[in-house]
C-alpha positions as CSV (number, residue, x, y, z in Angstrom):
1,X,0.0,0.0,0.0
2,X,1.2,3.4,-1.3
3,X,2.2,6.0,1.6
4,X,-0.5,8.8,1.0
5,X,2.2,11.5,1.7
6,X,5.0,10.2,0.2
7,X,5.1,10.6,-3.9
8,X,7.5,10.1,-6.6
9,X,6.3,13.9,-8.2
10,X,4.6,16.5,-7.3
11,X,4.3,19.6,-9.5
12,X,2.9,23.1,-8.2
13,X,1.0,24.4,-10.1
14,X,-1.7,23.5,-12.2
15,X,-1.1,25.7,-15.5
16,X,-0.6,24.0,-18.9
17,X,2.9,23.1,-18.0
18,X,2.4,21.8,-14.6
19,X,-0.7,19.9,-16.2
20,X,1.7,17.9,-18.6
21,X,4.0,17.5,-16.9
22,X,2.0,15.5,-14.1
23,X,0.5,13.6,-16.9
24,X,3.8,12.4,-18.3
25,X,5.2,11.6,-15.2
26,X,1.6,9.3,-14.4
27,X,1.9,7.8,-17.8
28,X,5.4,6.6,-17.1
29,X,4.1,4.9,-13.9
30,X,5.4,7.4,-11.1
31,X,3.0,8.3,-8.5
32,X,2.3,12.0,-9.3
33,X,0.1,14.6,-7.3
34,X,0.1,18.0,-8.8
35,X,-1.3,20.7,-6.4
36,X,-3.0,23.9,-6.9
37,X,-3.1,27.1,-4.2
38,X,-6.4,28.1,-5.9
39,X,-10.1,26.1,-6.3
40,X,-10.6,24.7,-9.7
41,X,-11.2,26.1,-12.4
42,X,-9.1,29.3,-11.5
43,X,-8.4,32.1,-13.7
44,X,-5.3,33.7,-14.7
45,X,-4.7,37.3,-16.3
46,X,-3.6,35.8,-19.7
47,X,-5.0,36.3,-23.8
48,X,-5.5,32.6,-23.9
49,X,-3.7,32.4,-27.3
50,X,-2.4,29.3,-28.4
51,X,-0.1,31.5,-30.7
52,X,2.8,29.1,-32.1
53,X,3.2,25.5,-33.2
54,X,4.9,24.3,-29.9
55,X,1.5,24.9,-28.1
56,X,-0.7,24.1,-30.7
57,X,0.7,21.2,-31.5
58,X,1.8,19.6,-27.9
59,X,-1.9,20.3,-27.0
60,X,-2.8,18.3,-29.7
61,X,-0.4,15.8,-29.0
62,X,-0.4,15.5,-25.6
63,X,-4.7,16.4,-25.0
64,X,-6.4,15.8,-27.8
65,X,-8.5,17.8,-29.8
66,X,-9.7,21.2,-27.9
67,X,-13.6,21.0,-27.0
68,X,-15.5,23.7,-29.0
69,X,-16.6,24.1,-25.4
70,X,-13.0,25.3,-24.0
71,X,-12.8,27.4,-26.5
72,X,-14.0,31.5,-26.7
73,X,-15.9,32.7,-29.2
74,X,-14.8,33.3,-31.6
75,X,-13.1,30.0,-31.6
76,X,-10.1,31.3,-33.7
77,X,-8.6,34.1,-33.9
78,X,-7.6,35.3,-37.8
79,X,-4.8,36.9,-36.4
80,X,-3.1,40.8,-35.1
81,X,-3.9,44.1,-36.3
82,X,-0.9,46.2,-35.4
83,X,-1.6,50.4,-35.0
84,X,1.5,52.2,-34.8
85,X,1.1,55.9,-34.6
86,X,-0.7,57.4,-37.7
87,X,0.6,55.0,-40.0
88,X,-1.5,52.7,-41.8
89,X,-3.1,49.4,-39.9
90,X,-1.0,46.1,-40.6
91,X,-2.3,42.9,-40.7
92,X,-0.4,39.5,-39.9
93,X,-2.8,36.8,-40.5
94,X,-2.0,33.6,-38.1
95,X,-4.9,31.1,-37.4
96,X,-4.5,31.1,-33.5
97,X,-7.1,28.8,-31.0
98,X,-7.7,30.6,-28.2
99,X,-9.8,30.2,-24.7
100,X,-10.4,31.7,-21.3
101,X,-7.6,30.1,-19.3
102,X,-9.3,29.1,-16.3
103,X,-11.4,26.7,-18.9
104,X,-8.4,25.7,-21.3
105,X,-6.3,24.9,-17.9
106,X,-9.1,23.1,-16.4
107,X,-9.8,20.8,-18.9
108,X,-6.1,19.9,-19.3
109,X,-6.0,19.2,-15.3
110,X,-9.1,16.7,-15.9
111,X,-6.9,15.1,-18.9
112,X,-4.2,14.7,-15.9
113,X,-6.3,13.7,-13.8
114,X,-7.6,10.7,-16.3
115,X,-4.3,9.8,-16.7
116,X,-3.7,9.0,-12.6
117,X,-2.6,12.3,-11.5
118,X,-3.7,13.1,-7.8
119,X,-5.3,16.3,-7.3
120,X,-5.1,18.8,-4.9
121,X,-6.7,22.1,-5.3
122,X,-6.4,24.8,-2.5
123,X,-3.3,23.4,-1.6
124,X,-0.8,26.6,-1.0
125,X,3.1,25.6,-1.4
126,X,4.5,27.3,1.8
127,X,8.3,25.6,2.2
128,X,10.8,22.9,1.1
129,X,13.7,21.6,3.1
130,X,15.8,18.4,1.4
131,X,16.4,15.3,3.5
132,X,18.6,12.5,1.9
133,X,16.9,11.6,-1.4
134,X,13.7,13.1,-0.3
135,X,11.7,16.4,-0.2
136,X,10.0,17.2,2.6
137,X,6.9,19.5,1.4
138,X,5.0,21.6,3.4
139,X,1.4,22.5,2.3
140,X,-1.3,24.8,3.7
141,X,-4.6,23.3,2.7
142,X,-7.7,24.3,4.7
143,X,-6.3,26.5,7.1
144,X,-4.2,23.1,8.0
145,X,-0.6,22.5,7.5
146,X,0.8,19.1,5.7
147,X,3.9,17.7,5.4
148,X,4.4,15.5,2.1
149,X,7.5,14.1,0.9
150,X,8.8,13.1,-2.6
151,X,11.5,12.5,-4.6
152,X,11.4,14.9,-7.5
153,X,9.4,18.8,-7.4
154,X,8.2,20.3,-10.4
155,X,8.0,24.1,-9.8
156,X,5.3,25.0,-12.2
157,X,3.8,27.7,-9.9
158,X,4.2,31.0,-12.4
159,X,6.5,34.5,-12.4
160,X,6.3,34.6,-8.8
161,X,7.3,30.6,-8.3
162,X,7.5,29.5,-4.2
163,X,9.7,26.9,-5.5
164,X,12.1,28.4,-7.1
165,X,12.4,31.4,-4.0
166,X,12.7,28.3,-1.9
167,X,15.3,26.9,-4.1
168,X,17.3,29.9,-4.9
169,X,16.7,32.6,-2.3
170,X,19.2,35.0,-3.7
171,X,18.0,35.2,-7.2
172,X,17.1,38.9,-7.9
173,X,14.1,39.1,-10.4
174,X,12.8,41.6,-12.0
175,X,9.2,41.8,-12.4
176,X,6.5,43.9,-14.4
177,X,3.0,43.9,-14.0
178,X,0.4,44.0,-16.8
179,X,-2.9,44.5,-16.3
180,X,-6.4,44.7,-17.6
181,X,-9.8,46.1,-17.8
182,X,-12.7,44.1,-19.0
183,X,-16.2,45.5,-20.0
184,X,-19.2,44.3,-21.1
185,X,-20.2,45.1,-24.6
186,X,-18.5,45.3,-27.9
187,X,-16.0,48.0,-29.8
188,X,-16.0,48.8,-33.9
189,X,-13.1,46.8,-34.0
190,X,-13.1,43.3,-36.0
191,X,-13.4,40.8,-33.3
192,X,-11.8,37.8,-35.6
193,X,-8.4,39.4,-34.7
194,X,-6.5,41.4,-31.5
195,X,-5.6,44.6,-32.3
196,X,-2.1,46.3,-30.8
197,X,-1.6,49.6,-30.7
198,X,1.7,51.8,-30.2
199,X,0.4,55.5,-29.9
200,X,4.0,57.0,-29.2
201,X,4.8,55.6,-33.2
202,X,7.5,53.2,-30.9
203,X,7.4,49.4,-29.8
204,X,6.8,51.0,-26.3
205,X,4.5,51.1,-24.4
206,X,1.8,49.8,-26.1
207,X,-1.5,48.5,-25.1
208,X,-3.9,45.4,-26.9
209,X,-7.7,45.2,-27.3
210,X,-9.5,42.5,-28.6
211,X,-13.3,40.5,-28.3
212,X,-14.0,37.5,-26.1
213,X,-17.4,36.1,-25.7
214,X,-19.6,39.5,-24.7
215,X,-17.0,41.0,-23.4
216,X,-13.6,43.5,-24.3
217,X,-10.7,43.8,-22.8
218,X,-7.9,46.3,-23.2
219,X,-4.5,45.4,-21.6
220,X,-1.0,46.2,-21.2
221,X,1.9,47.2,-19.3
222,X,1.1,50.9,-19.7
223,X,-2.1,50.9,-19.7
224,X,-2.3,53.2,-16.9
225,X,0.6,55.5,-18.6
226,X,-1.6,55.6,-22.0
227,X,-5.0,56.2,-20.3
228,X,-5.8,59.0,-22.0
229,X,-4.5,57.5,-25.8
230,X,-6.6,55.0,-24.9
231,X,-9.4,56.8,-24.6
232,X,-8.4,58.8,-28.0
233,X,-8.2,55.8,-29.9
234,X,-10.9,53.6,-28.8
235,X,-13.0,56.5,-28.6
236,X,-13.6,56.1,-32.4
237,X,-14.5,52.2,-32.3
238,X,-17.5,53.4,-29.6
239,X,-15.4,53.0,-26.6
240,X,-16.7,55.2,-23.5
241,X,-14.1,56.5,-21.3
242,X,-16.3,57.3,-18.1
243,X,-17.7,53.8,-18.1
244,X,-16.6,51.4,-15.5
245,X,-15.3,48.1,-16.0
246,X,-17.0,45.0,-15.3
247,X,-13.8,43.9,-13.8
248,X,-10.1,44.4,-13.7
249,X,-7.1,42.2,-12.7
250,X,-3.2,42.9,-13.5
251,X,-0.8,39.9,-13.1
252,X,3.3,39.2,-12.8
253,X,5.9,38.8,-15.2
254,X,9.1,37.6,-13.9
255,X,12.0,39.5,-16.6
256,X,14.8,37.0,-16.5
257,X,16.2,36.3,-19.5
258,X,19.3,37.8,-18.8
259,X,20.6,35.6,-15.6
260,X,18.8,32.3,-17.9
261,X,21.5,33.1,-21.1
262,X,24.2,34.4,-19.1
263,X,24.1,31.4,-16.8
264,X,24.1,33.2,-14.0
265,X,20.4,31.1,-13.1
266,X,19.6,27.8,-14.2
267,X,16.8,26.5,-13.4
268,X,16.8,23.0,-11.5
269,X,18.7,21.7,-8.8
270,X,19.4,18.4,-8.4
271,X,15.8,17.0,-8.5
272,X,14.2,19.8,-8.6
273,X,13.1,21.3,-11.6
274,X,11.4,24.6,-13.0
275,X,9.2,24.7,-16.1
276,X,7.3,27.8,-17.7
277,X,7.5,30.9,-15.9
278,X,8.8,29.8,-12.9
279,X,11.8,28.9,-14.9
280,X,11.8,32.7,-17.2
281,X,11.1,30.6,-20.4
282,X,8.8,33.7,-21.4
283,X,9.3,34.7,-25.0
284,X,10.3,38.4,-25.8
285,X,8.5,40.2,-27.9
286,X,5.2,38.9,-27.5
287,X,5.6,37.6,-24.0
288,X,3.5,34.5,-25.1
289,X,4.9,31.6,-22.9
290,X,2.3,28.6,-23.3
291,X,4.8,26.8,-25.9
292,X,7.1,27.2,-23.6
293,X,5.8,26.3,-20.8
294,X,4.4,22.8,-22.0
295,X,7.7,22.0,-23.8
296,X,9.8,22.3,-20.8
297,X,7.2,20.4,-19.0
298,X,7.2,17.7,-21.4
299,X,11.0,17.7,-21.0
300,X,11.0,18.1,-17.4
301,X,8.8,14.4,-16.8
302,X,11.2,13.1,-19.6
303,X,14.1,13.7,-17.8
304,X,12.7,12.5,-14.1
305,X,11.5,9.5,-15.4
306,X,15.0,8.2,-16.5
307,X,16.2,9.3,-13.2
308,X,14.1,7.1,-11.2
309,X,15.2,4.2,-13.5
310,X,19.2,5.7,-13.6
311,X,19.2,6.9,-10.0
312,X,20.8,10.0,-11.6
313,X,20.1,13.4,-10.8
314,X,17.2,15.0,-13.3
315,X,19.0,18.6,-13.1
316,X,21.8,17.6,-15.4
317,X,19.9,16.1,-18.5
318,X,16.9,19.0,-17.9
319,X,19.3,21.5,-18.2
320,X,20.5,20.0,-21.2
321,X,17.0,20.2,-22.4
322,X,16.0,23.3,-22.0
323,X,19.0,24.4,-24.8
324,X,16.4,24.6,-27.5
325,X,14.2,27.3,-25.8
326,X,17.0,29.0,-24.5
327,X,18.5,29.6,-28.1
328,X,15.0,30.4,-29.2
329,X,14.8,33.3,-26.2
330,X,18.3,34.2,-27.5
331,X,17.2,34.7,-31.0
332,X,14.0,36.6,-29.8
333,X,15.9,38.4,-27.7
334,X,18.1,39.7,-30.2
335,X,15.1,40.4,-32.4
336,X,13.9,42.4,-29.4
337,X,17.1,44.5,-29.3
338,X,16.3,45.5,-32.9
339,X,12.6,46.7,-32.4
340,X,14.5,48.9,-29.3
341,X,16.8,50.4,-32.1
342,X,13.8,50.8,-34.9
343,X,12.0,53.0,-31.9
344,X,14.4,56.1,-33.5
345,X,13.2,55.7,-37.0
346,X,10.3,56.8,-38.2
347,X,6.9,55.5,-37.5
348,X,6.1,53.5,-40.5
349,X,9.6,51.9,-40.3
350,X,9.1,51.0,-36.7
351,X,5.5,49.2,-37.6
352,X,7.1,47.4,-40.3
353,X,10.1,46.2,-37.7
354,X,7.3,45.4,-35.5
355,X,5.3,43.1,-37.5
356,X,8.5,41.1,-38.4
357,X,9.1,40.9,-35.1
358,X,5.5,39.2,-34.1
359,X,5.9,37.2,-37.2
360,X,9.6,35.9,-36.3
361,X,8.3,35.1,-32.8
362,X,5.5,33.3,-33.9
363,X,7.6,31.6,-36.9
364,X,10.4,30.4,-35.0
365,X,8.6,28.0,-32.5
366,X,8.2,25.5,-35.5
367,X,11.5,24.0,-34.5
């Protein structure tokens, strides 16, 4: 009889990566839990776009076709309509899925779930201390505090990851903070696509708009900065500036690309490993990180499930497979550095650097 606190895995976190991850490690016959600090189905401040062929194709892979019913509407997004100053709308056409995330990470937990996962939900990470080949967990879970134990950790738990603070406690991150507003209603704006705007004719700041089910939402890291370009602009597609939203929300982004490529932060020690945003393996430019997320998850349960054959440490061969997304953030960061340097031409120079940029980011996850 299995020890009900003792696993092979547990993952925090119950985003797309944390979900396949779990699921991987079930499939290869290791007693997984995955635990959540929220009740399911939560939501997350996120577009829900399944923007490049790592995601789309993983989900596919790894879940199955999406329900219609997991899905926004519309369904599909034709792709981004990029504003940039004055000059003249651009179009990049990309067919991209896209959901709410509370359902599309919901229904992937359910798909763990099938596969043997144990869930927790409610269940807040609050420390880790190592003991021989163990991990000695401690969760808060109904105002009670657990102690589980396990041989390899997934930290899967987002920008603001409790794992990897309790892993490396002097790791200085950087963090922004979009947010959004969401209103009931629809704008004169073509909701088959999301429309970006740069109002300062530069890749920053910028702010995004686009149509989900009956509502719109307008987001951004500035969006605070731009409030009255906002208004401006969307004032012509029927937006009302003295309206109040139906409800707003701003989340974390955890900048560290720098420390990742440098070297200076890797992330996994021994066996514990962090996937997604806990790890930085956000994209720049687009700051999508769904691909990247379920690929290093994927490679993550991979890598622990030879090590509970070998006996080896997971860190070692993780790290070794996490080099494809880190050259991909390389490249993309580099692409980045150019739309920095296309901010001092002109406007219609800096959209058309900007749309190569979305394209390249979107392109380049077909490896």
């Amino acid at each position: 009889m299995r020890d009900s606190q003792t696993f092979d895995v547990i993952a925090v976190g119950s985003g797309p990566g944390g979900a396949v991850a779990a699921k991987r490690c079930a499939e290869a016959g290791l007693n997984t839990l995955l635990i959540e600090k929220k009740k399911l189905p939560r939501d997350k401040v996120c577009t829900g776009m399944v923007m490049g062929d790592w995601a789309r194709d993983i989900i596919s892979q790894e879940f199955g076709d999406t329900p219609e019913t997991v899905l926004a509407q519309p369904p599909r997004l034709s792709g981004y309509r990029i504003y940039v100053g004055e000059t003249k709308q651009r179009t990049l056409e990309w067919d991209t899925p896209w959901a709410w995330r509370k359902d599309l990470d919901f229904w992937m937990v359910q798909k763990a779930k099938e596969a043997g996962v144990t869930i927790r939900e409610g269940a807040k990470f609050v420390r880790l201390r190592s003991e021989r080949d163990l991990y000695r967990v401690t969760i808060l879970e109904d105002g009670t505090t657990q102690e589980l134990r396990t041989r390899f950790l997934i930290g899967a738990d987002g920008a603001t990851s409790i794992v990897r603070k309790s892993t490396f406690p002097e790791l200085k991150v950087r963090y922004v903070a979009p947010a959004r507003k969401c209103y009931r209603g629809t704008l004169g704006l073509d909701k088959n696509y999301v429309h970006y705007f740069f109002p300062k004719g530069r890749p920053r700041p910028r702010f995004g708009t686009y149509q989900k089910n009956d509502v719109f939402l307008i987001e951004g890291r500035a969006i605070r900065e731009l409030r009255r370009e906002i208004n401006e602009t969307l004032g012509m597609y029927g937006f009302q500036p003295q309206r109040e939203p139906e409800w707003r929300d701003s989340c974390a982004l955890a900048i560290l690309h720098e420390p990742l490529l440098s070297g200076r932060f890797v992330p996994a020690d021994e066996n514990i490993l962090l996937i997604g945003d806990a790890a930085g393996l956000i994209f720049p430019v687009t700051f999508e990180g769904i691909g990247s997320a379920l690929k290093s998850g994927i490679a993550a349960a991979e890598c622990i499930a030879k090590a509970a054959k070998t006996g080896r440490k997971a860190a070692g061969s993780y790290l070794a497979a996490l080099e494809p997304i880190l050259e991909t953030i390389r490249t993309l960061r580099s692409v980045q550095y150019d739309l920095e340097n296309a901010s001092h031409e002109s406007p219609s120079v800096c959209a058309e650097s900007i749309e190569a940029a979305y394209r390249e980011t979107l392109t380049i996850q077909r490896a």
